[in-house]
C-alpha positions in Angstrom: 4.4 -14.0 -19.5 6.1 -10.5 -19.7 5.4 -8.8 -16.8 6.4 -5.0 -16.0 6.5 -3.6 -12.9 6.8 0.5 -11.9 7.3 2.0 -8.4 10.1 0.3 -6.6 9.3 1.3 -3.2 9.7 -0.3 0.6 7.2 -2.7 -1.5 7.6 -2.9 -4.7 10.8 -3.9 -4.4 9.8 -7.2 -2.8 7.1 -7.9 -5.0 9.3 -7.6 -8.1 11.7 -10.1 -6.4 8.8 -12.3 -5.8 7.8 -12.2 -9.3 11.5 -12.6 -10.8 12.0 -15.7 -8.3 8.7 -16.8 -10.1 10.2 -16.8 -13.5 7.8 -14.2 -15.0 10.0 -12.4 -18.0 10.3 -8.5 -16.0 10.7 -5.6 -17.0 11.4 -2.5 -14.1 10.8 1.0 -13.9 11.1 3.9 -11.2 11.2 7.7 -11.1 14.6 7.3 -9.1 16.8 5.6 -11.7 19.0 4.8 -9.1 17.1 2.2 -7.5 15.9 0.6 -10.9 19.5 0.1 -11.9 20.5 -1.7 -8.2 17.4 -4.5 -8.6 18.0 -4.8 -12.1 22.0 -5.7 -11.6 20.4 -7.9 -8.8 18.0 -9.7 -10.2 19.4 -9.8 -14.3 16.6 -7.8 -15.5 15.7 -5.5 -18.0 15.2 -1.5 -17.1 12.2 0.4 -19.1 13.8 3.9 -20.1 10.0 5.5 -19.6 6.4 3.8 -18.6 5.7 3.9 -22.2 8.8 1.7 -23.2 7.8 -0.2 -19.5 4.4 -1.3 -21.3 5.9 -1.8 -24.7 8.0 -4.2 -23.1 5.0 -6.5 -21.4 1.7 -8.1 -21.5 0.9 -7.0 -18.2 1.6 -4.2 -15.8 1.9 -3.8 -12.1 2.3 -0.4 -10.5 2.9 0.0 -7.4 2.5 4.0 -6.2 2.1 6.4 -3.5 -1.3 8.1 -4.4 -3.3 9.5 -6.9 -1.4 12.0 -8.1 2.0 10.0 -8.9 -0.2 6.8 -10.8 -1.8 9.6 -13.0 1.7 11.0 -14.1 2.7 7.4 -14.9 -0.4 5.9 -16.7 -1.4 9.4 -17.9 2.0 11.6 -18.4 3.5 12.1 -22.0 5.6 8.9 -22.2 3.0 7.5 -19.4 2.0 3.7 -19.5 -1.2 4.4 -21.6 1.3 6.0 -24.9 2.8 2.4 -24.9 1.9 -0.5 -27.2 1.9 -4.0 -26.0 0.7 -4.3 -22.5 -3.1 -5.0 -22.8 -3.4 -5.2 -18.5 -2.7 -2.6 -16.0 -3.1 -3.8 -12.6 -2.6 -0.7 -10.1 -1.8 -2.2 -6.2 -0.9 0.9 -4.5 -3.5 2.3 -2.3 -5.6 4.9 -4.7 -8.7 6.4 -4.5 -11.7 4.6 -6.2 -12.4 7.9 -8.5 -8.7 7.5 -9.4 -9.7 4.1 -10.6 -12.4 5.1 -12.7 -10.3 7.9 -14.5 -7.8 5.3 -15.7 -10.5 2.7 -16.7 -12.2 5.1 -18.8 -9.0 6.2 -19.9 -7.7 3.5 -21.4 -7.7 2.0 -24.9 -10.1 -0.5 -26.3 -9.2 -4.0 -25.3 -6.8 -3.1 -22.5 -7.8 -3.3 -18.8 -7.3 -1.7 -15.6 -7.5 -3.6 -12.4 -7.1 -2.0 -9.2 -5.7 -4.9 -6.8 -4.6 -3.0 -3.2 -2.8 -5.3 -1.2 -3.0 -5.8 2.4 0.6 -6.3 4.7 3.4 -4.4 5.7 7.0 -4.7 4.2 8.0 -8.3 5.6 4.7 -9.8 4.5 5.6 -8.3 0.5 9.0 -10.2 0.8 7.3 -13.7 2.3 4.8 -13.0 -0.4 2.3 -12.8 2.4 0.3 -10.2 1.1 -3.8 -10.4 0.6 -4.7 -8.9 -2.6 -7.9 -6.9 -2.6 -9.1 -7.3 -6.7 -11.5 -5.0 -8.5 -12.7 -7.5 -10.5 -14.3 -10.7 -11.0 -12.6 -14.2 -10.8 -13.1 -14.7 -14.2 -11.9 -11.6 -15.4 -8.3 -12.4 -12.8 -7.8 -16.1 -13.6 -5.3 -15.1 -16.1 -3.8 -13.0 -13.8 -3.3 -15.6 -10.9 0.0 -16.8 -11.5 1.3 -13.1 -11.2 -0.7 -12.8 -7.8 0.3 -16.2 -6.8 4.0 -14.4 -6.5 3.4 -12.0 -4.5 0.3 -13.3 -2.2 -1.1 -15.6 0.4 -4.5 -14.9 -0.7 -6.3 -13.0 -3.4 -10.5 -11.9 -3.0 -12.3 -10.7 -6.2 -14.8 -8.3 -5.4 -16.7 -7.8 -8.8 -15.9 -4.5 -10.4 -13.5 -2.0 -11.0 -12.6 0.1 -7.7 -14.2 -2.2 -5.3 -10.5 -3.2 -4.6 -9.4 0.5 -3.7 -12.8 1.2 -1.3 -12.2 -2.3 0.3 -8.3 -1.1 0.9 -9.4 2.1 2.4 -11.6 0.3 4.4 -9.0 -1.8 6.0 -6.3 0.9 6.1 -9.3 2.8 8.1 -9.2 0.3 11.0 -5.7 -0.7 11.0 -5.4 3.3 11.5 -7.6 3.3 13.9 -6.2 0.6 16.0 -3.0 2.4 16.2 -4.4 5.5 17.3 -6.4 3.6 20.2 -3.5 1.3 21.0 -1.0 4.2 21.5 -3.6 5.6 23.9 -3.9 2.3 25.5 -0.4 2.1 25.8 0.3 6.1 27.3 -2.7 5.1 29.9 -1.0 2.1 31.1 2.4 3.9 31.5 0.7 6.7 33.2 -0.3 4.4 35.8 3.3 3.0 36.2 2.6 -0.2 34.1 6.2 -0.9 31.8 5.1 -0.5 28.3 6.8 -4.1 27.5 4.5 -5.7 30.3 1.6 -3.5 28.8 2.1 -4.7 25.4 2.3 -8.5 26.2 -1.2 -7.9 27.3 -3.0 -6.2 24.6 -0.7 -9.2 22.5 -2.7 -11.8 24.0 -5.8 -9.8 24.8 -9.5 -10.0 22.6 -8.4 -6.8 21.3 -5.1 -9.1 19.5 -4.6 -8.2 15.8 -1.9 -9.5 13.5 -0.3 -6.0 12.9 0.8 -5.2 16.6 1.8 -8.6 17.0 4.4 -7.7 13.5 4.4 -4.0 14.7 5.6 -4.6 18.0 9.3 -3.8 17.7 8.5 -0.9 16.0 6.4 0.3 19.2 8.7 -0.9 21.6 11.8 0.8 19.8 11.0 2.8 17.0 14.5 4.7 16.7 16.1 1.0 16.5 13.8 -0.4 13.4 13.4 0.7 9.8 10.5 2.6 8.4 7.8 0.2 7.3 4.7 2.8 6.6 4.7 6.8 7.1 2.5 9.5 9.3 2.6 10.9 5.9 0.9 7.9 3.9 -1.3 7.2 6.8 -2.6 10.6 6.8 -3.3 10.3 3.2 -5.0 7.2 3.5 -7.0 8.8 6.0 -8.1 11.8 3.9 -9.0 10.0 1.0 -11.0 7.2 3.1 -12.6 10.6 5.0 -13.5 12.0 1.5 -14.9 9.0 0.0 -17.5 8.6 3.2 -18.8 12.3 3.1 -19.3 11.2 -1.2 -21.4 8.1 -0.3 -23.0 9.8 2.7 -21.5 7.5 5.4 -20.8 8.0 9.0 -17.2 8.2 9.9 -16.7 9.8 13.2 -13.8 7.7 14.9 -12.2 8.0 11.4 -12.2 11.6 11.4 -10.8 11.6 14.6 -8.1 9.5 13.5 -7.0 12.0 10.7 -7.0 14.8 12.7 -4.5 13.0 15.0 -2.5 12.6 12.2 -2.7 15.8 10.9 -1.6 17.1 13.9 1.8 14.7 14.1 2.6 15.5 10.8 2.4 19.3 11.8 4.4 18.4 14.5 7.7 17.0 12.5 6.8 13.6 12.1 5.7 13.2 8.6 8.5 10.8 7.8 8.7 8.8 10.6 6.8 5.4 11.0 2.8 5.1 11.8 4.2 3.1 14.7 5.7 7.0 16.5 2.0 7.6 17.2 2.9 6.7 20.3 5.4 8.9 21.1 3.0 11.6 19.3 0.5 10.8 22.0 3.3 10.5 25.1 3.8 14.2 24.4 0.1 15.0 24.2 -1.6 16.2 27.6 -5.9 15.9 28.3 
C-alpha cells in the first residue's frame, strides 16, 4: 500500500518510522523542507514536492498537524491534498476540532474519505508505536486501514462517525490537562510545607490518584531544563480553547476546564508558550494565593 504522510513533527516523525519499518511504500512531506529531506535520506524514501504531488503519490494519507488552521492550508490550499489525484483516504491524527472535521468531509471529492483518528501518547509512546488511536469511524469502514494503524499503535477504538475521534481527543486532552494543573498544585503544597518534591512525587506515583502520564512525565517535572520538549503551553492552551469552545456549542458544563485554560493563558502571557506542559509547575511555584 502507498502511504503518504505530511507534518513531520516531535510525532510524526516517529510514526513515519513506524510505518517505513512496516514496509508500507511512503511518501513524506513538511512545510520545513529541511526536515523532510533528513527522514527521507534516513529512511530511503521518497519526498512529495507539494500535498498535491503528496496525494498523487498514495492511496492513503496521514497528516499529522498542529491545528485547524495549518490542516486547512494542506488539504485545502492551492496545491493542498484535496487538488491531488490518487489518494482516495485522508486520515487526519493531529488533534483538530470536530467542525474542522466536518469542513474537510464535506469538502472532499466523491469516493474519497476523511477519517479523523487523534491519537493518544506523548513522543516516546509514537516511537514504541504505543499510541491509542481514537477513529471517527466505524470498524468496517477502518479494517482496510488496520495495517497502517497496526504501525503506529497499541490500540485502535472506532467510535462510529466522522469527528467522534476529534471530540473524544479533546475529551482526553481535557483531563490529562487537568491533571497537570492539579498535580503542579499538589506538588507546590507539598513543597510549601517542607516536603522534597522527589519524595512528593513518589507519592502521588503510587497514590489512587496514579495515572500513566506522570509516571512518563516525571523527569520532565523533576527537571524540566534537563529533558526535551515533549508537548507545549502553547498546544495545550489550544487544546484547551477548542475543547472550551466545543462545550459552550453542545451546551455542556465545563467549569474545572475553564479554569484550566485560564491557567494557561496566563503562562503563556508570562513567556512560557514554548516550553513543555510539564513547566506548569514552575508557573504555579511563582504564583502566590
Amino acid at each position: 500500500m502507498r502511504v503518504g504522510f505530511a507534518g513531520l513533527g516531535r510525532m510524526g516523525q516517529h510514526m513515519a518510522r513506524n510505518l517505513d519499518r512496516a514496509g508500507f511504500d511512503l511518501t513524506l512531506w513538511n512545510r520545513s523542507s529541511d526536515k523532510t529531506e533528513a527522514l527521507a535520506a534516513e529512511l530511503g524514501c521518497v519526498v512529495a514536492d507539494s500535498p498535491a504531488g503528496l496525494a498523487s503519490r498514495s492511496d492513503v494519507v496521514i497528516t499529522m498537524l498542529a491545528d485547524d488552521a495549518s490542516s486547512e492550508e494542506v488539504h485545502l490550499g492551492p496545491d493542498g491534498l484535496f487538488t491531488g489525484t490518487g489518494a482516495r483516504v485522508f486520515v487526519e491524527m493531529g488533534t483538530m476540532s470536530p467542525d474542522h472535521i466536518a469542513a474537510l468531509v464535506a469538502a472532499a471529492s466523491d469516493g474519497t474519505r476523511v477519517i479523523d483518528a487523534p491519537v493518544s501518547g506523548a513522543t516516546q509512546a509514537a516511537a514504541d508505536a504505543q499510541l491509542l488511536i481514537m477513529a471517527g469511524c466505524t470498524g468496517e469502514e477502518a479494517a482496510s486501514l488496520m495495517p497502517i494503524f497496526d504501525a503506529m499503535g497499541r490500540q485502535t477504538i472506532c467510535l462510529g462517525s466522522a469527528g467522534a475521534g476529534s471530540v473524544m481527543k479533546l475529551a482526553v486532552n481535557s483531563l490529562i490537562h487537568g491533571i497537570n494543573q492539579t498535580m503542579a498544585e499538589a506538588i507546590t503544597l507539598a513543597e510549601a510545607a517542607g516536603i522534597a518534591p522527589e519524595a512528593a512525587f513518589d507519592v502521588i506515583e503510587n497514590s489512587a490518584a496514579a495515572a500513566p502520564m506522570l509516571k512518563y512525565r516525571r523527569p520532565l517535572y523533576l527537571d524540566e531544563a534537563a529533558q526535551e520538549v515533549t508537548f507545549t503551553v502553547a498546544l495545550a492552551r489550544k487544546d484547551m480553547e477548542v475543547t472550551a469552545a466545543l462545550a459552550e456549542r453542545l451546551g455542556t458544563a465545563m467549569p474545572q476546564g475553564r479554569i484550566t485554560l485560564a491557567k494557561l493563558q496566563e503562562a503563556e502571557a508570562r513567556g512560557y508558550a514554548a516550553r513543555d506542559m510539564a513547566a506548569i509547575l514552575d508557573f504555579m511555584r511563582k504564583e502566590t494565593s
